[in-house]
C-alpha positions, 0 to 999 in steps of 0.5 A: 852435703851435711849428710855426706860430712855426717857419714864421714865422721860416724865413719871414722875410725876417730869417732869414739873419740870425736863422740867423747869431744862432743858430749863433753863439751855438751855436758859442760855447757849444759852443767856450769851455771850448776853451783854457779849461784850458791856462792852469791844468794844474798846478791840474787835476793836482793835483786829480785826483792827476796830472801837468801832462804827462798832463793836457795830452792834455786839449788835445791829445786834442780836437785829434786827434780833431777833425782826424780826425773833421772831414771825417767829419762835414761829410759826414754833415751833406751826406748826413744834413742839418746841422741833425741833425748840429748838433742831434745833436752840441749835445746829447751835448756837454751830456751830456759836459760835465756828466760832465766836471764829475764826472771823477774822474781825469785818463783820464775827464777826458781822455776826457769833455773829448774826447768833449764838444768833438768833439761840440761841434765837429760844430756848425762845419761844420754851421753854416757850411753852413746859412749857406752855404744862407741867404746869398749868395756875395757875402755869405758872407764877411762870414757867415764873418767873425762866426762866425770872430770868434765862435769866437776870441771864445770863446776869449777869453773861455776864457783870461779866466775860466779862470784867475781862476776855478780859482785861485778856486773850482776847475775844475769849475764851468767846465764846469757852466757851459757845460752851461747856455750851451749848453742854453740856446742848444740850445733855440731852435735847434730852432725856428730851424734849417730842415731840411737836404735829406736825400739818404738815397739815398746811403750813408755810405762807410763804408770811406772814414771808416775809411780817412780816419781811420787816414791823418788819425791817423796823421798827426796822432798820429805827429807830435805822438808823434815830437817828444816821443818821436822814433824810438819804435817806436810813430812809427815804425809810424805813419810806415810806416802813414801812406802805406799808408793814404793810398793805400788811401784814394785808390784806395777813392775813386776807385772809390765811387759816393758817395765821403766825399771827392769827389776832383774837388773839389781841381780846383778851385784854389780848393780848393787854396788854401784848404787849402795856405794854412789848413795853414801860416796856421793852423799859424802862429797855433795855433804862437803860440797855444801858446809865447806861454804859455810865454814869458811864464811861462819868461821873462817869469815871469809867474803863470797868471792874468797869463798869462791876461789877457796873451794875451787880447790876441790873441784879443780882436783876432781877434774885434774884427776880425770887422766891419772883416772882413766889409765888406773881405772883401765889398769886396776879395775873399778873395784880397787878405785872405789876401794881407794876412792872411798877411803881417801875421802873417810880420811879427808874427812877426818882431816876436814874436821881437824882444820875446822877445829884448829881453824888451821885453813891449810889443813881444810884445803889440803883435805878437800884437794885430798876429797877432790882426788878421792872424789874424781877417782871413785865417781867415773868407776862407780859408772863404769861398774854399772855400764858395764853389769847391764845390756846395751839396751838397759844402758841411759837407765844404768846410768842414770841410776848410778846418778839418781843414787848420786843425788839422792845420797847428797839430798839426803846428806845435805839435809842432814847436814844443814840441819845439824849445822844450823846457823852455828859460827863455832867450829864444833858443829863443822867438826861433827858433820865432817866426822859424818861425812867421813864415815859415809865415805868409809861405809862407801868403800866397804860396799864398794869392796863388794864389787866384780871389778872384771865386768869389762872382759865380760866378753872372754872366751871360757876354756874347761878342762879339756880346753873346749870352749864352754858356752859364754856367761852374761855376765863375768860376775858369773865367772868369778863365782865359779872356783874352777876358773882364773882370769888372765888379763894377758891373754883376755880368756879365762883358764882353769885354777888348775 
């Protein structure tokens, strides 16, 4: 009977969007709780008989572990199928975040909250493959679109109750909550999800995940570590560790027959641009994400709770920007979003700053709904451009780098960050690092601007002179390098300029 209603739903000519449905839901269960604390540290401290500095590593903490477990698993889910990768991590975030709820000091909440969303985030590559598999290149974006939308929604939906219901009935029930949402759409994914190909003929290159990890941590940690720690004997052994690393790891590349990082993939510009431009665009918006909070309860002086519902501002725009997205995305092509994306957050940065010097509120909400826009329209591009450069088997490990880049921009940007805002209660200090964020933004449109935003008519028909088909590029990229040819989006082929 299950396997006669598993048919008749993979069959359908609705699956695409019945597959869209249930990861999205997937992802949004898995992800809520993500910020849901950042709001409410001094609370948790105090409950577990800790500090507000310790308890932080419950965001930090995830953070790390997701830029150095993410390519990890986009490339399991390749080799192993996503669904497994999807089913897998769905299931131990449940157990975790049951064992989260019953943490009894800040280490084993640390430590269950960063097993719970590492897990919990296996689900995004895996997700944004199958949706890769199920919708067409010219639809990919718009695929993106939601599911980014769906994300941010989460997280608006974090800072919304998170503060309300610590100050009301404590911390814990948050994350007996999510163990519920997510069961509840674990179910249905058994049925709905089809079986990935499972290349078992290719073994997981074990000494590239060692090697990715050490160079992604220690990249990650040393920078987090060197702007509250400076010259710490501990950075500094990180620093030396990092280029060792990195180079272990491009040489045990180069030489594996079944690499965990293809290395031809960053030919592609595409590639390229997609991570330069995920790097500082979502450097430039986790790098709000964490001051914004700061100044409004150091300068502003507004309470956990107001702070909550003031910055939900931002990520409600970036889920409400998920349907104006998706059609623009289909209609302009990713390369214009990331363009326009990137430049409206350099000018809401400029706006942040202005509002933080004035210490006019109105000002800083117009300017994060305005980053929140930006933000929803660049990021599901960003993916789709690098969904879109890559082959169907290299599809979890495109994604998940897009994302790695992603996070690692915003470690790198919020250490920074932090570190030069300090524990100020003047507004210069906000000003400056809004001035920053601005600009990483602006530098992300510049990379962006760089892009082949055609990837999606990749499988195009392309005509010489006598109009005799010529044999088919891998990539479109490859086309528009060539003068003597014109896309037609019309007629979905391209033709000779002449």
């Amino acid at each position: 009977m299950i396997a006669a209603l598993q048919q008749r739903v993979q069959n359908s000519p609705r699956y695409p969007r019945v597959l869209l449905l249930t990861c999205l839901t997937g992802m949004y269960a898995t992800t809520f709780t993500a910020t849901i604390l950042t709001v409410s540290l001094k609370s948790v401290a105090a409950d577990l008989g800790s500090t507000p500095q310790i308890v932080a590593w419950v965001v930090t903490a995830p953070l790390l572990a997701q830029a150095v477990a993410m390519p990890i698993l986009g490339r399991l889910g390749d080799i192993r199928g996503h669904r497994r990768v999807y089913l897998t991590g769905f299931s131990i975030c449940i157990v975790f975040s049951i064992l989260t709820a019953l943490a009894w000091d800040a280490g084993s909440l640390i430590a269950f909250r960063t097993i719970a969303q590492l897990a919990g985030t296996s689900t995004v590559p895996a997700s944004f493959a199958m949706l890769f598999q199920a919708f067409p290149p010219e639809e990919r974006v718009r695929a993106s679109a939601w599911a980014s939308g769906t994300l941010s929604g989460a997280s608006v939906s974090g800072l919304a109750i998170g503060g309300v219901i610590v100050d009301s009935v404590g911390w814990r029930p948050l994350f007996v909550i999510q163990a519920v949402l997510a069961l509840c759409a674990l179910v249905p994914a058994f049925v709905i999800l089809k079986t990935s190909t499972v290349r078992r003929h290719l073994p997981l290159d074990r000494a590239g995940a060692v090697l990715l990890a050490i160079t992604a941590f220690s990249a990650s940690f040393g920078i987090n570590r060197a702007a509250a720690w400076g010259l710490h004997p501990i950075v500094v052994v990180l620093a030396a560790v990092f280029p060792i690393a990195l180079w272990l790891l491009l040489r045990v590349e180069r030489r594996t027959a079944n690499p965990l990082l293809p290395l031809d993939l960053f030919r592609d510009r595409n590639v390229r641009v997609a991570g330069g431009s995920s790097f500082l665009i979502g450097g430039s918006h986790f790098g709000s994400f964490l001051i914004t909070p700061l100044l409004l309860q150091s300068v502003f002086a507004y309470s956990a709770t107001a702070t909550s519902l003031i910055t939900v501002s931002r990520t409600l725009s970036i889920s409400l920007s998920a349907p104006v997205a998706s059609r623009l995305g289909v209609r302009f092509g990713e390369r214009r979003l990331i363009v326009g994306g990137g430049l409206g957050m350099a000018v809401a940065g400029g706006l942040m700053a202005t509002g933080a010097t004035v210490e006019i509120i109105a000002l800083v909400v117009v300017a994060m709904m305005m980053a929140g826009i930006a933000f929803g329209h660049a990021q599901p591009s960003m993916l789709s451009l690098a969904g879109n450069a890559v082959e169907e088997e290299h599809f979890g490990l495109a994604a998940s780098l897009q994302q790695t880049a992603n996070q690692m921009g915003g470690v790198v940007t919020m250490s920074l960050l932090s570190a030069l805002v300090g524990d100020s209660t003047s507004h210069g200090p906000f000003a400056a690092a809004y001035l920053v964020i601005g600009a990483l933004a602006g530098v992300g449109a510049l990379v962006g601007s760089r892009a082949t935003s055609l990837a999606h008519h990749r499988h195009v028909a392309v005509l010489g002179a006598d109009s005799s088909a010529i044999e088919s590029p891998a990539s479109i990229s490859e086309i528009l390098a060539e003068d003597d040819y014109l896309l037609v989006h019309s007629e979905g082929f391209v033709l000779p300029r002449d």
